[in-house]
Each structure stands twice: as structure tokens, then as C-alpha cells.
N, C-alpha and C positions, 0 to 999 in steps of 0.2 A: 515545472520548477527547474531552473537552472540549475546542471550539475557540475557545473564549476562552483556554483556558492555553497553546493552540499557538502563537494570534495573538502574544499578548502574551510570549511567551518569545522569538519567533522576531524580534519587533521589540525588545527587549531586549539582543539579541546583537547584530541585522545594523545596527541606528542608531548605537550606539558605533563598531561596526565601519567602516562606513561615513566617518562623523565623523572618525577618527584617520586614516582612510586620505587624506583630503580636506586634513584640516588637514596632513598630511605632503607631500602633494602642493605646497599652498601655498605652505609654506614652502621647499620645494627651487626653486619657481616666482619666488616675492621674491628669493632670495637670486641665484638664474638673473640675471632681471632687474637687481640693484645691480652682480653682476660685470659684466654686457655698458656697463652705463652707463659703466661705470668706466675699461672695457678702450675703447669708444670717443673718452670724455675725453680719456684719453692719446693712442689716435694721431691724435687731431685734433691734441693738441699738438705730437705727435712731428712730423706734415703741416704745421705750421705756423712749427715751428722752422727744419726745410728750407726751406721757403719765402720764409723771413726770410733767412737765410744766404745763399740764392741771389740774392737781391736786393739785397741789402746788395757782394755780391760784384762782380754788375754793375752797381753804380751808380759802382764809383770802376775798373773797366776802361776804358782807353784807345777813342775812340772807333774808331780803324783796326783795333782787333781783332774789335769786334762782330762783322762780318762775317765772323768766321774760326769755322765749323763745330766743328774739335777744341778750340780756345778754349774758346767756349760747353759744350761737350761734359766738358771738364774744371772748368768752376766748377761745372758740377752735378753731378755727381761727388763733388768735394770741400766741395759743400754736403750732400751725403746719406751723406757720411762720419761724420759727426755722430751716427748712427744704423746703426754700421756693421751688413749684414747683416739691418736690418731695415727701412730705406728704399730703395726705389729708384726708379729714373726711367721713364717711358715715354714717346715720341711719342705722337702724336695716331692714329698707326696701330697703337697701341698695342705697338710695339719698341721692347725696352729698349737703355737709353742707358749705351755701354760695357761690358757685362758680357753672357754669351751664357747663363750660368748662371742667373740669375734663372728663376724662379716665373713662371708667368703669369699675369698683371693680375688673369685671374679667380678666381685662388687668394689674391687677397690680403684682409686681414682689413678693412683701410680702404682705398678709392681718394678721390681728390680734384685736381681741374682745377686747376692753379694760374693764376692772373688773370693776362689779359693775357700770357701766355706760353704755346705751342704744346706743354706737355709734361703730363704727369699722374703724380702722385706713388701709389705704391702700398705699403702696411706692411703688411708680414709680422712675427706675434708667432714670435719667436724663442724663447723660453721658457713656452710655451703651460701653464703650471705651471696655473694659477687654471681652467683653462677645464675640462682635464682633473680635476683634484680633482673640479669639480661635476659633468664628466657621470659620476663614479664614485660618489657620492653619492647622483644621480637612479638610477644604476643598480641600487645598495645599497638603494636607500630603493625604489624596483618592488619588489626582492625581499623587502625586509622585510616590504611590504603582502602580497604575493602571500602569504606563509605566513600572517600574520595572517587575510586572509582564508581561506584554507584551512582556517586553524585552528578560524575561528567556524563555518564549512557541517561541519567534523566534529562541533564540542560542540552544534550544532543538530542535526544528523544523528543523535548518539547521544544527545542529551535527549528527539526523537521518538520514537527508537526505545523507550527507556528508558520514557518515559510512553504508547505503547503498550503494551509487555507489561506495566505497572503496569494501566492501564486495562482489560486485558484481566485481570490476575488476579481486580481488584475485581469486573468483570464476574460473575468465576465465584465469585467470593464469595458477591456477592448470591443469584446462581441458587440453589447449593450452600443459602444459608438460606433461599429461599424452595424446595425442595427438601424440606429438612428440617422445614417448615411445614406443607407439605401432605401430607407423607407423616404425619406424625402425626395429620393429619386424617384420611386415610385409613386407615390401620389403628384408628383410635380407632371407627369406625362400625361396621366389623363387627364388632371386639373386643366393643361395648356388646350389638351384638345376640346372637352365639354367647354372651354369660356370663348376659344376662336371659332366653333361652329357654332354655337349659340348667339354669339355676337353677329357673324354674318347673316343667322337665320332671323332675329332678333331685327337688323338694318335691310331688311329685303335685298340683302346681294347676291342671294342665290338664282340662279335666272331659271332655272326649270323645275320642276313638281319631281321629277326622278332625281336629281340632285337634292331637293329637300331632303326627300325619302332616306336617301341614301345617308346624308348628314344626321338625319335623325338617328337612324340606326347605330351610327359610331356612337354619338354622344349617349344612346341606351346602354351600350357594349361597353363605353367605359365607367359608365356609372355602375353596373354590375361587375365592374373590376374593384372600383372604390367598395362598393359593398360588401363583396369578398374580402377583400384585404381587412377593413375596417371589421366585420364578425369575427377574423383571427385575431386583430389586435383585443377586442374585447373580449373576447374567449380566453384570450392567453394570460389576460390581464386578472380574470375571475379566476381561473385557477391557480396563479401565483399568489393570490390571496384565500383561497379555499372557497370562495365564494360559488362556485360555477358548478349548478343543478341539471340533473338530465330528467328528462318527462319521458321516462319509458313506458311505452303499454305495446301493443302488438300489433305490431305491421306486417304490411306484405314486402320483405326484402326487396325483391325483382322489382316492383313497383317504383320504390325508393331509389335505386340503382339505376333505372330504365328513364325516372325523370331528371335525376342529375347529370347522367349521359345527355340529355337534349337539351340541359341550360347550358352545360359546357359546351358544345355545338356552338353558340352565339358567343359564348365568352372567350375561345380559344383565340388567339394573336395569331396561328395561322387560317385564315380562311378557308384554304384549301386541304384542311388536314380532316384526314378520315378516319372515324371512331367505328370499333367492331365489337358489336356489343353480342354476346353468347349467353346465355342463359338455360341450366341444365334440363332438358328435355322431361317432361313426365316419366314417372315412376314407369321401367319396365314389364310390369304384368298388363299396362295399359287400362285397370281399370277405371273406370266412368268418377267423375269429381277425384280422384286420387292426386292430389297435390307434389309436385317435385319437390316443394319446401310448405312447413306447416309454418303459422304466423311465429313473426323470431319478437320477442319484447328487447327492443332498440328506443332509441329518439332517432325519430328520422331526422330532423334538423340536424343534428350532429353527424350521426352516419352520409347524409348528405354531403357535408362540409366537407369530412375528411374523404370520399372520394374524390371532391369535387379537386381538395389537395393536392391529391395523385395527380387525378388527371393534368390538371396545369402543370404541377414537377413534370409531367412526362412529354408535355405541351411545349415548355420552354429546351429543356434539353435533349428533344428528339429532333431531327430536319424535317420540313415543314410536307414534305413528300411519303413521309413514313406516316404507316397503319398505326392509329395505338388500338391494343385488346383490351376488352374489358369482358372477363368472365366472372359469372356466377355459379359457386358449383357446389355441391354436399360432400362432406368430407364426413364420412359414415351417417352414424344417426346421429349425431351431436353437435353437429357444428356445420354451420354455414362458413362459405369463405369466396369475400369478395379479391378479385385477381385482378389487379392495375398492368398490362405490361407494355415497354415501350423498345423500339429500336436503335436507343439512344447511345450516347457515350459509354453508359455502364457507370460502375461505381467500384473503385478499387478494395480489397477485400479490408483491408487497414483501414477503410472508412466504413464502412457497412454498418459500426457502432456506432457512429460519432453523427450520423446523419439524425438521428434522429434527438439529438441533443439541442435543448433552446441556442437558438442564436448561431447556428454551426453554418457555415456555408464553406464547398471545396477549396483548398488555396489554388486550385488550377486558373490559370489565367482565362481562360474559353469559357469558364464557369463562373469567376466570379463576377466576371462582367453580365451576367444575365440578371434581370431582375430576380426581387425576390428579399424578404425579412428574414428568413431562415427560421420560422414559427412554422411553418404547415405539417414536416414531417414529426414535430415535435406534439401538435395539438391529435395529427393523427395517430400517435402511441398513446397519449391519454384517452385520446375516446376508446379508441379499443380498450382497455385494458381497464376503465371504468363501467362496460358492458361485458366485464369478466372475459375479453378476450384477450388479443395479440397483436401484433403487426410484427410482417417479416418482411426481409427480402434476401432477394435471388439475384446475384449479378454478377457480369464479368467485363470485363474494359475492353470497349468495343462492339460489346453483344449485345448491349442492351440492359433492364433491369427490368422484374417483376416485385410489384410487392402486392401484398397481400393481407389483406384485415379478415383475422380467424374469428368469428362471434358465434357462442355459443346458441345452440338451440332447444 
């Protein structure tokens, strides 16, 4: 998947999102702010109107009363009556003045010293209407963001997702017609050869009995190409539909191994290339009928095919001068493990995954020009792996590659 369409889709959603969350916050924030200014105004004036009454009360009290405690005690009083219930008094020790019910000083919304006087005035909002609205607002206005943003990590969530399995189908698009590219390449080659020597053999143009011979043998050789090709495309095709049965019962591995080594013999594109076939020696104590491998339950037809796999992968991308190996060997008590290995290019470690995926062929130029559908290493991981094994490989660019079909015994 393109990470420019991820970038930019994913900042497409989360900036606006962001943005309205921001500006929402804002404005619950201004508007925060103009109540508390607002609500302070007031009890500063509410603070200030008592404090004018109060003074105004004792400036036309008799001087012989000054002195009188509950005097004093009742002008203030009936100065913060003016505000009933939401002014009141407190000493300096901060006890309130006539009322035992009052709020304490530190509950209150505004306090304020009054000048030149041992008392301190404290307002309590009696109808706290404005204060609540807003915090149900800032409340309302969290949860509206919280979904909104919830909402955009889902339609980001599902437009990923969406534009990966878009990306992955065009993926297999491509494959699929570069697929259908080279498979016509490939049947188009041997198709030219089988119909120009059969035609010549067919018009008596061949002038010698060793030239027939010879002709014959190509046109064998590319028919057992077409063969091959054509049992993977069928194969591939059975198990992209679940359709594709194995007939296991119990073989003799080396057997199976020993005769698909000699049909690849005929079928290899180099002539002159040389197969080293090893096969693990009897059991060490040497004794008498002691089997190096006891019958393994396979489909030889299938086990067949997918060496047969290998060997051509190793056939096409080796030089036609190079040894391939082909070992058979016990891997404890449990497992057989056939070993494919060639002198070839190698395979870079970032692909070691991907080879064995339907339709993959290397983007290397050297390689992709070699024939090839890009099915073999793919049918040879399902065979394995439907006779409870594995397929591995071993490689490095330049050295060569081994792979390897693990099957249980």
C-alpha cells in the first residue's frame, strides 16, 4: 500500500479532527472565563454594597454604643441582610458573626477584608445556575469530542483497512497478469518446438535415422515440460479451490526421490548439467535388513512434483556448468528431509519470504527474464505442509541456495 495515500488520508481526518476538537475546547474556555469575570464583578459588588451599609450604619451610631459588642454585632448583620443568605460575616479568626449555620469562609465563592474593620465579608452564590450550565456544557462538549474523535480513528481504522485489502487485491492483479504473461511465454516455446520438429518429422525432411532420434527426443522433452507446467497449473488451481486430495500410504522416500532425480535428467534445459544425488547411508550398527529410513506415508505423485520444483528452480537459476545436490537424510527419529541445493545466484534475505508466495517472481532483471509462473515454490509449501511438514531455505547472494522439504516420519 502506498504511504503517501496513508500519510495524507490519515492527516486529512486526524487535522480537522483535531482542529474542531481544539476550537470546541476554546470556546467552552472563553465562555468559562466571561462567566467567572462576571460572577466575580458581582460579588465584589455584592462585598462592597455590605460594606457601604455597614459603614454608613456606623457612622450615625451613638458614640456610647460603640463599645457594645451585640450592637456592633447587629449592624452587621443587618448590613449583610441586604444579601440575605448569600453574605455573611466573619472575625479575623475567621467565626462567623451571629449565625452558627454559615458555610465556612473556605467554601465561599468571594472573601474580602473589609478596611479598617476586624471582620471579613464572605459570598456564597446562592443560585449557582450559570456555573453549573457551563460545567454541563464542558461536560457535554468532552463527550461530543470523545465520539468524534472515536469516530475519525474508526473511519481511519476502516479506510486502512479498506485500502489494504484494495492494495493487496491490485497486488494480485498484477501477479495474476504478469502470471498470465509468462505462462504464455512458456507454453508458446515448447508448443513452436513440438509442431516445427513434428512437422519436419511428419514431411520426411529429416535426412538421417540419428537426426530423427534426436528430434524425437526434444519433442519428448518438451512435452514433459508442458506436462510439468500444466500438473502445477492444475494443482494450483485444485487448491485455490480446496478441491486438491493427496493418496498417502507408505513409500519408500529414496525411491521417490531417486526416480524424480532421473526424470529431471531428461527434463533439465541444460544438458550438460550434473545431478549429485546422496542418499543417507544404513543405520551405523550395520545390522542385516536395518533400514536408513523406515516407509514415510507421503503421495509420491506430489512429493514427486515438488522436488521435481526445486530441481528446475535450481536448473533455471544455476550456470549450466554447476553440480546441483540433492540429499536425503534423517533428521533424528522423526523426520525425513529432502535437501535441494544449487550453486546459483542465491536469494536475498528480504525475499526468502516472499518466494514462496503464489505468483512472486524476483524483480531482479537476470531473473525475471527466466522462465517460469511463479507457482512451484508456492505448490512446494503446500505439499509439505499438507503431509504435516515444512519447506525451508538456506541462502545467500552469490552462494547459492538450499531448500529443504522437512516430512514427518
Amino acid at each position: 500500500m502506498n504511504i503517501k495515500i496513508i500519510i495524507f488520508f490519515t492527516l486529512t481526518i486526524l487535522i480537522p479532527t483535531a482542529l474542531l476538537a481544539y476550537l470546541g475546547l476554546l470556546a467552552v474556555r472563553s465562555e468559562k472565563m466571561i462567566v467567572e469575570r462576571s460572577m466575580q464583578q458581582k460579588y465584589q459588588a455584592m462585598a462592597d454594597i455590605v460594606e457601604e451599609q455597614v459603614r454608613e450604619s456606623l457612622s450615625r451610631a451613638p458614640e456610647e454604643k460603640l463599645g457594645d459588642k451585640k450592637y456592633w454585632e447587629a449592624i452587621l448583620l443587618k448590613g449583610a441582610d441586604v444579601f440575605k443568605d448569600e453574605v455573611f460575616l466573619f472575625d479575623l479568626d475567621r467565626a462567623p458573626i451571629g449565625q452558627a449555620t454559615v458555610h465556612p469562609l473556605e467554601q465561599a465563592d468571594f472573601i474580602q477584608r473589609m478596611q479598617g474593620l476586624p471582620y471579613i465579608l464572605g459570598v456564597y452564590e446562592k443560585h449557582p445556575f450559570l456555573v453549573e450550565t457551563l460545567a454541563s456544557k464542558r461536560r457535554n462538549l468532552t463527550f461530543y469530542i470523545s465520539i468524534i474523535i472515536f469516530s475519525a480513528f474508526s473511519i481511519l481504522g476502516g479506510s486502512i483497512f479498506t485500502f489494504s485489502a484494495l492494495s493487496k487485491e491490485w497486488r494480485q492483479a498484477k501477479l495474476k497478469s504478469e502470471f498470465a504473461s509468462h505462462l504464455s511465454h512458456d507454453l508458446r516455446r515448447p508448443l513452436t518446438s513440438i509442431r516445427m520438429f513434428s512437422e519436419m518429422l511428419k514431411n520426411d525432411l529429416v535426412p538421417s535415422e540419428a537426426k530423427k532420434n534426436e528430434y524425437y527426443g526434444i519433442i519428448s522433452e518438451e512435452s514433459e515440460k508442458l506436462t510439468h507446467l500444466a500438473n502445477n497449473i492444475l494443482d494450483f488451481s485444485r487448491i485455490e479451490e480446496g478441491r486438491r486430495r493427496y493418496n498417502i500410504k507408505e513409500e519408500d522416500i529414496t525411491r521417490v526421490v531417486r526416480e524424480t532425480v532421473e526424470r529431471f535428467k531428461v527434463y533439465t534445459i541444460h544438458q550438460s548439467r550434473s545431478v549429485e544425488l546422496n542418499i543417507e547411508p544404513p543405520a551405523a550398527d550395520g545390522r542385516p535388513g536395518r533400514r536408513a529410513y523406515p516407509m514415510v506415508r507421503v503421495d509420491a505423485g506430489a512429493v514427486s512434483q515438488a522436488v521435481m520444483n526445486l530441481l528446475t528452480n535450481a536448473d533455471k537459476y544455476s550456470p549450466g556448468d554447476h553440480v546441483i545436490k540433492v540429499n536425503v537424510v534423517r533428521r533424528g527419529k522423526r523426520q525425513a528431509v529432502i535437501e535441494v541445493i544449487d550453486q546459483g545466484e542465491g536469494i536475498a534475505p528480504e525475499e526468502q519470504k516472499k518466494v514462496f508466495q503464489k505468483f512472486y517472481r524476483s524483480p531482479r532483471k537476470n531473473v525475471s527474464e527466466v522462465e517460469g509462473s511463479g507457482l512451484g515454490l508456492a505448490l512446494v509449501k503446500h505439499t509439505a505442509e499438507a503431509h504435516g511438514g515444512k519447506v525451508a531455505v538456506e541462502s545467500e547472494a552469490g552462494k547459492g541456495s538450499k531448500f529443504s522439504i522437512v516430512l514427518p516420519v
